[in-house]
C-alpha positions as a Markdown table, in Angstrom:
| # | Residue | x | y | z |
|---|---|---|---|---|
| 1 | Unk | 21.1 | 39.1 | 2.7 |
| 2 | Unk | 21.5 | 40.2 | -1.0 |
| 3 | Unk | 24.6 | 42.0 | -2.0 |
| 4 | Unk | 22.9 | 45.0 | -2.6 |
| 5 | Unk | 21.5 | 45.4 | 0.7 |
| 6 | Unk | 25.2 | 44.4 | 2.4 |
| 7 | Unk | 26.7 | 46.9 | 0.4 |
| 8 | Unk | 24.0 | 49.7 | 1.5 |
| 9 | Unk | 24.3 | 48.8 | 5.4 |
| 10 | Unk | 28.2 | 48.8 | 4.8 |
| 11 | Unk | 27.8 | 52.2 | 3.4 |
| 12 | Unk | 25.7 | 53.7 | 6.2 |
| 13 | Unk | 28.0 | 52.0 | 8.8 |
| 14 | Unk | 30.9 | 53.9 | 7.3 |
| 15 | Unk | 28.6 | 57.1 | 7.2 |
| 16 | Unk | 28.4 | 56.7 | 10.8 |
| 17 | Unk | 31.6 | 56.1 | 11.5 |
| 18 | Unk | 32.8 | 58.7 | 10.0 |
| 19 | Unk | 29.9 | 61.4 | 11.5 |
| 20 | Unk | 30.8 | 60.2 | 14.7 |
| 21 | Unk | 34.9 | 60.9 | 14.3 |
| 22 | Unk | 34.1 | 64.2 | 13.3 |
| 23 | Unk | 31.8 | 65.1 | 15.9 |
| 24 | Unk | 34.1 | 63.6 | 18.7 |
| 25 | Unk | 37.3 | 65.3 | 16.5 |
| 26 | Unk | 35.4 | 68.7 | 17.4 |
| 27 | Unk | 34.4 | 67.7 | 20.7 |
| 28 | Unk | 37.4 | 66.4 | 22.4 |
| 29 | Unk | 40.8 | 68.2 | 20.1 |
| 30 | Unk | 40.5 | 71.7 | 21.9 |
| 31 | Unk | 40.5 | 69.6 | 25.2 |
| 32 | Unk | 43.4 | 67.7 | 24.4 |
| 33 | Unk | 45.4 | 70.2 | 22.9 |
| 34 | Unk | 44.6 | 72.6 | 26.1 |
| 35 | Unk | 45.6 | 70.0 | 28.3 |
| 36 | Unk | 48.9 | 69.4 | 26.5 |
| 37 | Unk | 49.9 | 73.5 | 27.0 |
| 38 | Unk | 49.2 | 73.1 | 30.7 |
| 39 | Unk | 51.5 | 70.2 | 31.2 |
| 40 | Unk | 54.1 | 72.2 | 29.4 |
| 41 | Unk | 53.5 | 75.0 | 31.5 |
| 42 | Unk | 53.8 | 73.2 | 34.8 |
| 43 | Unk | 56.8 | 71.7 | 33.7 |
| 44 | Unk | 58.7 | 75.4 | 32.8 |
| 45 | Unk | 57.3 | 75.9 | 36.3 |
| 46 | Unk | 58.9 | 73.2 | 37.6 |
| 47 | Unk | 62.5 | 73.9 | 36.0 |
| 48 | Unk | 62.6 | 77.5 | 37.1 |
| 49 | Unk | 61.5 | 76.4 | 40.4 |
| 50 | Unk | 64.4 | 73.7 | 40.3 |
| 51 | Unk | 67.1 | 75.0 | 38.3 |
| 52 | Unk | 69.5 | 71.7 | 39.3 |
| 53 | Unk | 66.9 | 69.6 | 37.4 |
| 54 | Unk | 67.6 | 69.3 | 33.9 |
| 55 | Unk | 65.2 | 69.1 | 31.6 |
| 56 | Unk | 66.0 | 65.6 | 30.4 |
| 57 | Unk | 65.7 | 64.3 | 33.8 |
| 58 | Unk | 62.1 | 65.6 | 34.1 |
| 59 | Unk | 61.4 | 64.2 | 31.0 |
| 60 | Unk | 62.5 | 60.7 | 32.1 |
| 61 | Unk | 60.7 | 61.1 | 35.4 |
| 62 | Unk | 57.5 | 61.8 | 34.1 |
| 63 | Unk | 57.6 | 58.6 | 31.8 |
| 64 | Unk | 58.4 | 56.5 | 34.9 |
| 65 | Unk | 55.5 | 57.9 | 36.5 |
| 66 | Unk | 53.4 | 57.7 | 33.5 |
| 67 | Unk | 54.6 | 53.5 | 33.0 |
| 68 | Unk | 54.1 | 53.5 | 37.0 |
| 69 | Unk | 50.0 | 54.3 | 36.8 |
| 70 | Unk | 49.3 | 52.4 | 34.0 |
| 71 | Unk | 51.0 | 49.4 | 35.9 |
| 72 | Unk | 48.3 | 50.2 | 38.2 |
| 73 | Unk | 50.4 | 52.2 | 40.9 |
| 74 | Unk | 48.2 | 54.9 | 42.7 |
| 75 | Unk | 50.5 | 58.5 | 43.2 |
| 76 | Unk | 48.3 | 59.2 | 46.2 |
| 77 | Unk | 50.1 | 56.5 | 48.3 |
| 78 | Unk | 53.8 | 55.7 | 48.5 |
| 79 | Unk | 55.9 | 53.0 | 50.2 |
| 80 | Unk | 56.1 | 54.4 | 53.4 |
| 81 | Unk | 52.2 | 54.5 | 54.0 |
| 82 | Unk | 50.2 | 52.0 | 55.6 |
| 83 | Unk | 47.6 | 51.4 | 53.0 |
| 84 | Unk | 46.8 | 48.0 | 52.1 |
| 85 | Unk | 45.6 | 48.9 | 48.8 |
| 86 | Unk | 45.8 | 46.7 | 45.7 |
| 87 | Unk | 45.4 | 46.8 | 42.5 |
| 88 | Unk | 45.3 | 42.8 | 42.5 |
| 89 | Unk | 44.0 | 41.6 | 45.7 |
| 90 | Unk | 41.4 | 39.1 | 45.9 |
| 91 | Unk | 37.9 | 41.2 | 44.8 |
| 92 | Unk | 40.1 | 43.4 | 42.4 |
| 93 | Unk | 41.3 | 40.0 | 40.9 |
| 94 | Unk | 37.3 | 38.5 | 40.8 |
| 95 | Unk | 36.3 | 41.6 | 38.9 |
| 96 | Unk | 39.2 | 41.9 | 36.4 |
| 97 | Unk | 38.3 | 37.8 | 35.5 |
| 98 | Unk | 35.1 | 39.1 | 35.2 |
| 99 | Unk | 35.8 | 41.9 | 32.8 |
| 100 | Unk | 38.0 | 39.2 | 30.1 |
| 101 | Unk | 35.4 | 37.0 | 30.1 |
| 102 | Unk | 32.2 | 39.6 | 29.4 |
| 103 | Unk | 34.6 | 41.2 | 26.6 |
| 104 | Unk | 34.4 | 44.3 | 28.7 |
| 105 | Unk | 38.0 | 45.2 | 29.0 |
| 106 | Unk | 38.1 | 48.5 | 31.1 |
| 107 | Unk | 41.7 | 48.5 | 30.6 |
| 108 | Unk | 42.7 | 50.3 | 34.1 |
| 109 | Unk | 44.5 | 47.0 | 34.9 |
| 110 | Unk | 46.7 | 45.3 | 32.6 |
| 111 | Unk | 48.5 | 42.5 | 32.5 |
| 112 | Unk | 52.7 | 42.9 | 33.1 |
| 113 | Unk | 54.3 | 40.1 | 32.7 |
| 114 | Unk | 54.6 | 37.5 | 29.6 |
| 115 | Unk | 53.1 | 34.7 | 32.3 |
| 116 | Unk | 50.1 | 36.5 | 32.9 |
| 117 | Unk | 49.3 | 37.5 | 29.3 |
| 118 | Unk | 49.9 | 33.8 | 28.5 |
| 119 | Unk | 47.3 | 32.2 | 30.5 |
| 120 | Unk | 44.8 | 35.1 | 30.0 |
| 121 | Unk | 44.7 | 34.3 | 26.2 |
| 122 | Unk | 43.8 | 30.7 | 27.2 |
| 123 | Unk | 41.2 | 32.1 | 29.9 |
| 124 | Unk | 39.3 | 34.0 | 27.4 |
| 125 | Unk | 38.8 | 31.5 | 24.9 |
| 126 | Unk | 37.1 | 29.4 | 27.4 |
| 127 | Unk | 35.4 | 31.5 | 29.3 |
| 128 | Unk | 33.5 | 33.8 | 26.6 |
| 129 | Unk | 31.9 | 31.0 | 25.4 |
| 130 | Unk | 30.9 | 30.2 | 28.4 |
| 131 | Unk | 30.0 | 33.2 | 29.5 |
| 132 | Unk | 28.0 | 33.6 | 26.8 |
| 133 | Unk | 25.8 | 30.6 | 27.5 |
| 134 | Unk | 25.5 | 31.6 | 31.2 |
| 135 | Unk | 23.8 | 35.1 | 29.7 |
| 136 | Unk | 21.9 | 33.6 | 26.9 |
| 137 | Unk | 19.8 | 31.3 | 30.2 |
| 138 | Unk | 19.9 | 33.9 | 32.7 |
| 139 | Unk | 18.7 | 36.7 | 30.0 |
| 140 | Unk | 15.8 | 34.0 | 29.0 |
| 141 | Unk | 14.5 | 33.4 | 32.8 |
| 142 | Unk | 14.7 | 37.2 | 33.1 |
| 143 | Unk | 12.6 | 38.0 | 30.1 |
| 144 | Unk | 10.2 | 35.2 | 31.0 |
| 145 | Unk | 10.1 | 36.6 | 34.3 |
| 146 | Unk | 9.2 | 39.8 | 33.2 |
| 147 | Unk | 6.8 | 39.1 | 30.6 |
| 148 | Unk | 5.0 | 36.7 | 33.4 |
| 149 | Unk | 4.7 | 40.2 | 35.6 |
| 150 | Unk | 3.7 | 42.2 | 32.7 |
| 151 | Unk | 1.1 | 39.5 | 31.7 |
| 152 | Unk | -0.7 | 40.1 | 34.9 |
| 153 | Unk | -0.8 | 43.9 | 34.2 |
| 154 | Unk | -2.5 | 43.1 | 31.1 |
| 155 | Unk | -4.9 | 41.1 | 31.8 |
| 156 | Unk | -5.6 | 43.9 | 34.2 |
| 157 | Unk | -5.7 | 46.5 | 31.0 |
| 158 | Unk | -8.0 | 43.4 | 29.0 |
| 159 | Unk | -10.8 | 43.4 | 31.8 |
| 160 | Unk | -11.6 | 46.9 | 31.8 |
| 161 | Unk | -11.7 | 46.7 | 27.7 |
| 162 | Unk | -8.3 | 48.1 | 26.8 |
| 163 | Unk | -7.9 | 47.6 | 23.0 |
| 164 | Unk | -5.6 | 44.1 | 22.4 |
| 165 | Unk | -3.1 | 46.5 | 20.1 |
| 166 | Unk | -3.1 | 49.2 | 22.6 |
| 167 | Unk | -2.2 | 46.6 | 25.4 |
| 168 | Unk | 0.7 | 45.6 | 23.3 |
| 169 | Unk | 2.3 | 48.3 | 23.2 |
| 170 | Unk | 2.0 | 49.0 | 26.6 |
| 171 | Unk | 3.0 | 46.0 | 27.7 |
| 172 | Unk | 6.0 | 46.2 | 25.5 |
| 173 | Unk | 6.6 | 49.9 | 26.9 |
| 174 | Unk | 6.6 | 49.1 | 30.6 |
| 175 | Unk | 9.2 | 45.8 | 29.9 |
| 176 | Unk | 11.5 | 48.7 | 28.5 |
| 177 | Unk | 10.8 | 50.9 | 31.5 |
| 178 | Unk | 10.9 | 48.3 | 34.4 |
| 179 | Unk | 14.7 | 47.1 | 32.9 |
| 180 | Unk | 15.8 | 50.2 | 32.8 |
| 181 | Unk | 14.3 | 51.1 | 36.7 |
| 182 | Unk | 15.9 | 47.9 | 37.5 |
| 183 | Unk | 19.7 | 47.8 | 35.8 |
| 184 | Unk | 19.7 | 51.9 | 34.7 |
| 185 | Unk | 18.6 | 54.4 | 37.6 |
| 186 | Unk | 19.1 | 52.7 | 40.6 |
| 187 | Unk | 22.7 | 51.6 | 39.6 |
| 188 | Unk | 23.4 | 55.2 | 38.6 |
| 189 | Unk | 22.3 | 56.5 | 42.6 |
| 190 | Unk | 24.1 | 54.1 | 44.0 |
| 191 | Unk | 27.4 | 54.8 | 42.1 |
| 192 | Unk | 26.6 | 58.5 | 42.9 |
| 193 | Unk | 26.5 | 58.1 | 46.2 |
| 194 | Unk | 29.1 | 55.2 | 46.5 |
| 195 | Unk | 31.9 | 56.5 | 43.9 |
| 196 | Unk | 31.0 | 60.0 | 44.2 |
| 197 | Unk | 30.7 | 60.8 | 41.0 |
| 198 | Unk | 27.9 | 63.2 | 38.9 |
| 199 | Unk | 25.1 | 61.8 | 37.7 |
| 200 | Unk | 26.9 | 62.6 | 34.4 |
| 201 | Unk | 29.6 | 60.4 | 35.1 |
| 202 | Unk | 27.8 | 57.5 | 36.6 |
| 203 | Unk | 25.1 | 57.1 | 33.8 |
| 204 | Unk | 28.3 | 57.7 | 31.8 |
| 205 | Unk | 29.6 | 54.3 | 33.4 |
| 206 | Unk | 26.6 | 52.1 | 33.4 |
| 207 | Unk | 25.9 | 52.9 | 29.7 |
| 208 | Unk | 29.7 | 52.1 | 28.8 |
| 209 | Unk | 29.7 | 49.1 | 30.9 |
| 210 | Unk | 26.3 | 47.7 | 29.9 |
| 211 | Unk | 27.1 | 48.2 | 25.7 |
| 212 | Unk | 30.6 | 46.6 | 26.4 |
| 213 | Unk | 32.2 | 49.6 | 25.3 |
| 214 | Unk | 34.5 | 49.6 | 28.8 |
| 215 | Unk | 36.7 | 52.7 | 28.0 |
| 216 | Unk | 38.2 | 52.4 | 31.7 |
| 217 | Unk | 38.5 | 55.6 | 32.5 |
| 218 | Unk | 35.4 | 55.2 | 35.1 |
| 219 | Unk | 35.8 | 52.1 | 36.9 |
| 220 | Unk | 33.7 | 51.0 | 40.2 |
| 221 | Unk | 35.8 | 49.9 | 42.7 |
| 222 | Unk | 39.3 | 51.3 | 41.4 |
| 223 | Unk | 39.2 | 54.4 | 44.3 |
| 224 | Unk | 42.0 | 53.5 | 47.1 |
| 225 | Unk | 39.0 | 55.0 | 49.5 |
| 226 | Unk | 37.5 | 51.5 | 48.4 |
| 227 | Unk | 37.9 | 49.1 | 51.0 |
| 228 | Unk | 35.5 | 46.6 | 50.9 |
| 229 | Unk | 36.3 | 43.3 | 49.1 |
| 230 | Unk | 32.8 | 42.4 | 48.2 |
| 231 | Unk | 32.5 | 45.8 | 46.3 |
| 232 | Unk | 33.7 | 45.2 | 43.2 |
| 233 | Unk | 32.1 | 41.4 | 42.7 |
| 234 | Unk | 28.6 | 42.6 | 43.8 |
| 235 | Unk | 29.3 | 44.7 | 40.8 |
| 236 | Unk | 30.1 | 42.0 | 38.3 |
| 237 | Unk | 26.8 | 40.4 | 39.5 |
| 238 | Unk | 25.4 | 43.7 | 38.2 |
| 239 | Unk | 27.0 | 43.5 | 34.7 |
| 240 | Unk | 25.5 | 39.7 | 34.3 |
| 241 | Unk | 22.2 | 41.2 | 35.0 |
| 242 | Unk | 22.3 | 43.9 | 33.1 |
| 243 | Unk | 24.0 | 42.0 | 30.2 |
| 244 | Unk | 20.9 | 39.4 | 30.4 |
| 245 | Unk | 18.3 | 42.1 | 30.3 |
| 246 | Unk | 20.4 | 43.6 | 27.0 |
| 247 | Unk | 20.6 | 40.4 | 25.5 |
| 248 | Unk | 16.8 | 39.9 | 26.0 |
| 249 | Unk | 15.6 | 43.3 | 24.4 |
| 250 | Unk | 17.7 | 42.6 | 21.7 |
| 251 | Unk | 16.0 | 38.8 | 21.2 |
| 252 | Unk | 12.8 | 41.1 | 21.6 |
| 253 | Unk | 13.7 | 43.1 | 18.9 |
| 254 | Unk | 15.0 | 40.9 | 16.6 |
| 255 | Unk | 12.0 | 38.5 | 17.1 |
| 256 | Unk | 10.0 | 41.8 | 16.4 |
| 257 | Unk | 11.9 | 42.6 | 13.2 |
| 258 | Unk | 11.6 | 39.0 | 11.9 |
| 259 | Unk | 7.7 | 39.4 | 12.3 |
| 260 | Unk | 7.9 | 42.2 | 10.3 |
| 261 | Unk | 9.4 | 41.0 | 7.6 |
| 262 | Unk | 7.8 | 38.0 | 7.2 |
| 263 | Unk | 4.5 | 40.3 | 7.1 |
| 264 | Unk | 5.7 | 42.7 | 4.7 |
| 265 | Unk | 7.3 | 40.2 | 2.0 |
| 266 | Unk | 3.4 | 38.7 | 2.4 |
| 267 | Unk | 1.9 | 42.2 | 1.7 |
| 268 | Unk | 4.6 | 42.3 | -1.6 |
| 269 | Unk | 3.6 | 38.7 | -2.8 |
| 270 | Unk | 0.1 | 40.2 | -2.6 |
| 271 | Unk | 1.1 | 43.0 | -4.3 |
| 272 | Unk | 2.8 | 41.3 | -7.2 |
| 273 | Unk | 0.2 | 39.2 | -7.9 |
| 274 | Unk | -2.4 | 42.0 | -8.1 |
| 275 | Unk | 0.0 | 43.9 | -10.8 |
| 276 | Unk | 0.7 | 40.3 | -12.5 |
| 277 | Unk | -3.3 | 40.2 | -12.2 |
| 278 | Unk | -3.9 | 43.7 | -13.9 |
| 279 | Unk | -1.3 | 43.5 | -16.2 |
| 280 | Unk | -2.9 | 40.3 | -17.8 |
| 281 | Unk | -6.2 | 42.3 | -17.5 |
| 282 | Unk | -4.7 | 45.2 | -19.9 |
| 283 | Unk | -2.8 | 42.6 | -22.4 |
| 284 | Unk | -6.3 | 41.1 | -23.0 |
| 285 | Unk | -8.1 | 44.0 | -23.6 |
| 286 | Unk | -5.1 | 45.6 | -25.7 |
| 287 | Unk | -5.5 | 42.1 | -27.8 |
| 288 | Unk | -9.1 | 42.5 | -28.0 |
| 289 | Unk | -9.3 | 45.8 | -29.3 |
| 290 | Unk | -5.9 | 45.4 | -31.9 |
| 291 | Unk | -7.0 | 41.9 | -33.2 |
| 292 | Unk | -5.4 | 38.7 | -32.4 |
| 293 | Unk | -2.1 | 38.0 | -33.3 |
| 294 | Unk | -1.8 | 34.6 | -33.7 |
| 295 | Unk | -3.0 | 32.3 | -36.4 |
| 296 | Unk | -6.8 | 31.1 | -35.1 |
| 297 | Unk | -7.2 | 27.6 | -33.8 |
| 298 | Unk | -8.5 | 24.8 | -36.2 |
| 299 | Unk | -12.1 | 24.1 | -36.3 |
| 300 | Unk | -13.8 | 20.8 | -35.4 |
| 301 | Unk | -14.2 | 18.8 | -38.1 |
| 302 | Unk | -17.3 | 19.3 | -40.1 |
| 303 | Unk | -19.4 | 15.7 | -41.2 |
| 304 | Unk | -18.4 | 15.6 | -44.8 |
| 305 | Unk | -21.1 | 16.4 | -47.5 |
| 306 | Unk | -23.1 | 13.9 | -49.3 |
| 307 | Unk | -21.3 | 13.4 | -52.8 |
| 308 | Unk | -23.3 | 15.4 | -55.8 |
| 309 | Unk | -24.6 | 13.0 | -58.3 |
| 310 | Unk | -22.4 | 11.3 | -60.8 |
| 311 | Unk | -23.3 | 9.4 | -64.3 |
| 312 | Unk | -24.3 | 6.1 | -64.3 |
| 313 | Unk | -22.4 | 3.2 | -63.9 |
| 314 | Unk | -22.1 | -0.2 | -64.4 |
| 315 | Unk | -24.3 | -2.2 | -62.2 |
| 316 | Unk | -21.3 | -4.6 | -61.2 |
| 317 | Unk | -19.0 | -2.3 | -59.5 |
| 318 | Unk | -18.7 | -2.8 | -55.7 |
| 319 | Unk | -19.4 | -0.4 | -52.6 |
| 320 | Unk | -17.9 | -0.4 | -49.4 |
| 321 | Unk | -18.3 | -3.0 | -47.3 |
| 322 | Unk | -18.6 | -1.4 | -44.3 |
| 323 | Unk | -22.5 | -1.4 | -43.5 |
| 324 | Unk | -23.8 | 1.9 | -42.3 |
| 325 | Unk | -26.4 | 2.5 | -39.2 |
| 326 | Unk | -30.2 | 2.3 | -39.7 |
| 327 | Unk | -31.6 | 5.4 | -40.9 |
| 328 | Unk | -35.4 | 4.7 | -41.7 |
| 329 | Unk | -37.4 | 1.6 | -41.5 |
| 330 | Unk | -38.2 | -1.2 | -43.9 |
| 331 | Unk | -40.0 | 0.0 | -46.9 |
| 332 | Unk | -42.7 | -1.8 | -48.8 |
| 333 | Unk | -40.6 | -4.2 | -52.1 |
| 334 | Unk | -40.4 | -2.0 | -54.8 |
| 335 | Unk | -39.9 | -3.3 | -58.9 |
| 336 | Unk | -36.6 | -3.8 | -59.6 |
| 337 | Unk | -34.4 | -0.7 | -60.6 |
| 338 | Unk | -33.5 | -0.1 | -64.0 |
| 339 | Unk | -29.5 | -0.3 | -64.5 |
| 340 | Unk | -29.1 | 2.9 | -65.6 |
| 341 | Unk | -30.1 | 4.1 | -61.6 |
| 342 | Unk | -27.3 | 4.0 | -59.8 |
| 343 | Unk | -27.0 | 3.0 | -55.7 |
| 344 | Unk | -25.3 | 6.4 | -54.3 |
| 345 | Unk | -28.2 | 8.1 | -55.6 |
| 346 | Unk | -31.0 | 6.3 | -53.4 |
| 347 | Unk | -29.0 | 5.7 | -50.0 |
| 348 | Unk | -32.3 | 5.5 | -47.9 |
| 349 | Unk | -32.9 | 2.7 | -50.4 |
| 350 | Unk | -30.0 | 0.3 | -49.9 |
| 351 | Unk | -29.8 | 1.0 | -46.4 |
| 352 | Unk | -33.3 | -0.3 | -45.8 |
| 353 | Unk | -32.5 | -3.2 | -48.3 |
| 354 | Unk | -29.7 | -4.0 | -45.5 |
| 355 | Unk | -31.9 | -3.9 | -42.8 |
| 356 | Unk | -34.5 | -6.1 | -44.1 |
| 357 | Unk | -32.1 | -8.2 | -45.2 |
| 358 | Unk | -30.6 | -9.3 | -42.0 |
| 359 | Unk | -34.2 | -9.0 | -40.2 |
| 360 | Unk | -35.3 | -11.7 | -42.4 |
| 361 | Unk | -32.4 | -13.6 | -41.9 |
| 362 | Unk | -32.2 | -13.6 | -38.3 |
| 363 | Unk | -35.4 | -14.9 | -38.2 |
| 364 | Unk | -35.3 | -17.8 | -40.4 |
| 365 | Unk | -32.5 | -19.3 | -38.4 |
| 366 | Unk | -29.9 | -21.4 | -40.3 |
| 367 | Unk | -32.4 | -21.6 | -43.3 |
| 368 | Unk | -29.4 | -20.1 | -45.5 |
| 369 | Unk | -25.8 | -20.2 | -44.8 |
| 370 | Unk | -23.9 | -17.4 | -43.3 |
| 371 | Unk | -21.7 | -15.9 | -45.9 |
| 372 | Unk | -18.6 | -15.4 | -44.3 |
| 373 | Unk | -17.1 | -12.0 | -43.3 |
| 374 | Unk | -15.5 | -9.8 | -46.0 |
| 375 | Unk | -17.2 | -11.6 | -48.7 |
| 376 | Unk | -20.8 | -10.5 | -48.9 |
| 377 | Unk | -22.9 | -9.3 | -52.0 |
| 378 | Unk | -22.7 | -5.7 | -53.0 |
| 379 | Unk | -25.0 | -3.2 | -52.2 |
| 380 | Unk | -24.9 | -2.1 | -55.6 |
| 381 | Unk | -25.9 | -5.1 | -57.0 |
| 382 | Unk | -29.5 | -5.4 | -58.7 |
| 383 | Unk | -31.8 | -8.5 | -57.5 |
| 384 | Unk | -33.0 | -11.1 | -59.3 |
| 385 | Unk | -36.8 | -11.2 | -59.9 |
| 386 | Unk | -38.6 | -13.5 | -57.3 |
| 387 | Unk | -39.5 | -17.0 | -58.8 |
| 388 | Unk | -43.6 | -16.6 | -59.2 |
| 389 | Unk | -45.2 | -18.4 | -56.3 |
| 390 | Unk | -48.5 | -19.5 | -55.2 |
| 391 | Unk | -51.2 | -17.6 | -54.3 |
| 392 | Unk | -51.6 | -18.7 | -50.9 |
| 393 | Unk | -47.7 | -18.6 | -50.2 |
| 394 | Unk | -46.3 | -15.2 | -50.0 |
| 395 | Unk | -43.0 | -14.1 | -51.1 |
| 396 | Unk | -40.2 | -13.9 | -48.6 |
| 397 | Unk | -39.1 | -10.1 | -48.8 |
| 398 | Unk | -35.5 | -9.6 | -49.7 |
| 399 | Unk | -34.4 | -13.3 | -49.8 |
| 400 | Unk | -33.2 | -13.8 | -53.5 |
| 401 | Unk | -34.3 | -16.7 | -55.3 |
């Protein structure tokens, strides 16, 4: 996550924060601060009923009593009843085990002695972990077990030609509504009619118990008129299932999320390459229309032009030796040239004297020997005249004498 991003969600976290102080500041002050006058009242009540009590001797009392309930001491029985109530027996003790290691905390029951506190530090850090692999499999068989359910339904929706988007959502809409039938409502009746609470206050419970809120001031199973000792861990089995079914919607959402944004960093690669796309579009046709810039790229190179004609000179200077390629073919012997032509100004000439040359060369076999490389006759250099033959014996064409 970039910085920018961390320091945006941090911003709207401490947005809502703060909304949410103010609203519960405005919701919950006038109750507290009416509260606070009635206890005052019924404690002037008190000292004009009793006028041996002294003030500070109430005072005292009342903070016995207070640290008394919070040890988990109920005012509606005393020692002298028979009630077998207890804060700590065996299904009480299950359930408080079971709020440490779920992070819960209701916070009804707390822990009085240095002993105690001890060992539940050690308890916790094994058994959230734990815990938290238990609910990562059991929320996993539950989700698979509701998606197999719900798969059924839609292949019902798919054979009378439901649209495959539209069947989506539904399906993703009923998995919501069957986990909330299942772990929600019915929990909520049954602690209405159990716990005797509003509907109010036992949706009020389920949702604090299920987000692992666990303010404590609704807790199942903390009434004295509770009796049963299978009460309160039934109820734990609840919380795991409930916790499961959380932890899967939030897998389901988070997988949901992840699809998303791998989709929509797709559509904004797309998007980037279509503006990279028309921007060079634009430059080009800005460049076009303005003129190039840049210096143009050399040209090929061009076959150099024949040489103009230059003066004549002396029939003994040299040419390149390097032969060049046949051009025409062998012309009839002409007269010698006069040496004032020069050889650059009849190339077709010397190049078919070449030709003929090593023709009539390759033909007589070893009849002359082969000059060796690097030192052969100029081109430029003007042939003998043929020793006169006889008449029936004709001249061998560009052999000198």
């Amino acid at each position: 996550m970039h910085s920018t991003t961390l320091l945006a969600l941090l911003a709207v976290v401490l947005l809502y924060l703060v909304s949410g102080a103010l609203v519960f500041q405005a919701l919950e002050q006038p109750h507290e601060q009416q509260a606070q006058r009635e206890l005052g009242e019924v404690r002037e009540k008190f000292l004009r009923a009793h006028p041996c009590v002294s003030d500070q001797d109430l005072g005292l009392f009342i903070k016995e009593v207070a640290d008394a309930l919070g040890g988990g001491a109920n005012p509606d029985t005393n020692s002298t009843s028979n009630s077998n109530h207890s804060a700590w027996d065996l299904g009480s003790a299950f359930f408080f085990s079971g709020t440490i290691i779920t992070t819960i905390g209701y916070g009804n029951a707390a822990l009085r002695t240095d002993a105690g506190r001890l060992f539940c530090i050690f308890y916790a850090l094994v058994g959230i972990p734990l815990f938290g692999i238990l609910l990562a499999g059991v929320g996993d068989r539950l989700g698979s077990s509701l998606r197999r359910g719900i798969g059924h339904i839609e292949a019902i929706f798919l054979k009378w030609h439901v649209p495959p988007e539209l069947v989506r959502i539904l399906s993703a809409v009923l998995f919501l509504l069957i986990g909330c039938l299942l772990f929600v409502l019915t929990p909520t009746f049954v602690f209405c009619y159990v716990e005797g609470w509003s509907k109010l206050e036992a949706i009020y419970f389920v949702v604090v118990t299920l987000t692992t809120v666990g303010f404590g001031d609704y807790v199942a199973g903390a009434s004295p008129n509770q009796n049963s000792a299978a009460y309160q861990p039934l109820v734990w089995f609840w919380i795991l299932l409930g916790l499961a079914y959380f932890a899967s919607v939030l897998t389901t959402i988070g997988n949901w999320l992840r699809v998303v944004s791998r989709r929509t960093r797709a559509e904004m690669g797309g998007l980037t390459a279509q503006a990279a796309s028309w921007t060079g579009t634009v430059t080009a046709r800005v460049t076009q229309r303005v003129g190039p810039t840049a210096p143009p790229p050399p040209e090929k190179e061009r076959p150099p032009l024949p040489p103009p004609p230059c003066p004549a000179q002396p029939a003994s200077r040299p040419l390149s030796p390097a032969a060049p390629e046949k051009t025409e073919p062998p012309s009839p012997p002409t007269p010698p040239t006069p040496p004032s032509a020069s050889a650059l100004d009849y190339p077709s000439e010397n190049l078919a004297f070449i030709d003929e040359s090593s023709d009539t060369q390759s033909e007589r076999g070893s009849a002359l020997p082969r000059a060796p490389r690097g030192s052969r006759r100029p081109l430029n250099t003007p042939r003998k005249p043929a020793r006169p033959r006889g008449p029936g014996r004709p001249r061998d064409k560009g052999v000198p004498a």
